[in-house]
N, C-alpha and C positions, 0 to 999 in steps of 0.2 A: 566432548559432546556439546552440544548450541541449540538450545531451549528458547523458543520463540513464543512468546505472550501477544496476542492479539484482540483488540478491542475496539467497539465505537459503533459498529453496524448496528441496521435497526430498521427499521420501515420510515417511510418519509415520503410527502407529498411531492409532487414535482414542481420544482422551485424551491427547495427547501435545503437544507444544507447537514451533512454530518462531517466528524472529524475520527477519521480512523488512526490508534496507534499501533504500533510493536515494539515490542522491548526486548533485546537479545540477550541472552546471559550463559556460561556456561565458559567452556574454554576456548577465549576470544583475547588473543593479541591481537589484530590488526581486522579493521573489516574495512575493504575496497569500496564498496557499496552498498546499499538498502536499498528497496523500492515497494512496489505495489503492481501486482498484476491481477486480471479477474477472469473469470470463466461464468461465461452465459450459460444455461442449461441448449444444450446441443450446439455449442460452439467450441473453440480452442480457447486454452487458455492466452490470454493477449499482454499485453506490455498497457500498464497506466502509467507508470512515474517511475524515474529513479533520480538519486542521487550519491553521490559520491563525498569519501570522506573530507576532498576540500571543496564540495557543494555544488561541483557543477550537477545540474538538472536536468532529466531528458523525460521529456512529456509524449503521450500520444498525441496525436493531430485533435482526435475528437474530445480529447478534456483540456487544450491549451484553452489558457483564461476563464475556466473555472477551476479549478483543479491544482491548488500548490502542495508540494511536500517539501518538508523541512525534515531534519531532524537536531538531536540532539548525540554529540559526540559522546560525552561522560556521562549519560548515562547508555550508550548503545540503542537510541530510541529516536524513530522511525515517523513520524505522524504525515495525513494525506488529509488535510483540509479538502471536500468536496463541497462547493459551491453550486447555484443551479443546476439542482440535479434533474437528472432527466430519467423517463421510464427506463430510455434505452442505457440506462446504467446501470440497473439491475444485475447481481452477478453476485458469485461469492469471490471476496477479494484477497489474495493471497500475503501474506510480507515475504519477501524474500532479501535474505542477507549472506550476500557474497563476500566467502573469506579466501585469503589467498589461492588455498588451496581447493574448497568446496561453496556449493550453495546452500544455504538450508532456504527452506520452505514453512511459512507456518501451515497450521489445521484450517483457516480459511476464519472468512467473518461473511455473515451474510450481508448484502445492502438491498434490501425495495425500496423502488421509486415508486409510488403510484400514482396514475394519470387523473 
């Protein structure tokens, strides 16, 4: 089982910046990737960032150059530095950590922007 800790949401002005992590723990030999994706109230859940365990990155179009994720290998930890935020980034923001075989999902982090 793969226990996913998520943190860093919070309300923020626009223009403003937060840094969201996740930490994966549980039983975890190899993970392909982590990322970040969000869900708007009355939209689909969407793709914001991934990367992979030798760090190639895949951004959305709408958060390239504000928007970096990194992580940390030893500790199985996940972060999504957000930069100029905007309203329309409001969402609750998912981690997700793809193991060979499944994905986990965390419980979500809330983010407002407000205008």
């Amino acid at each position: 089982q793969v226990h996913l800790v998520e943190s860093g949401g919070g309300l923020v002005q626009a223009g403003g910046s937060l840094r969201l992590s996740c930490a994966a723990s549980g039983s975890i030999f190899s993970i392909n990737a982590m990322g970040w994706y969000r869900q708007a109230p009355g939209k689909q859940r969407e793709l914001v960032a991934t990367i992979t365990s030798g760090g190639n990155t895949n951004y959305a179009y709408s958060v390239k150059g504000r928007f970096t994720i990194s992580r940390d290998n030893a500790k199985n930890t996940v972060f999504l530095q957000m930069n100029s935020l905007k309203p329309e980034d409001t969402a609750v923001y998912y981690c997700l950590t793809r193991l060979p075989r499944d994905d986990y999902w965390g419980h979500g982090t809330q983010v407002t922007v407000s205008s």
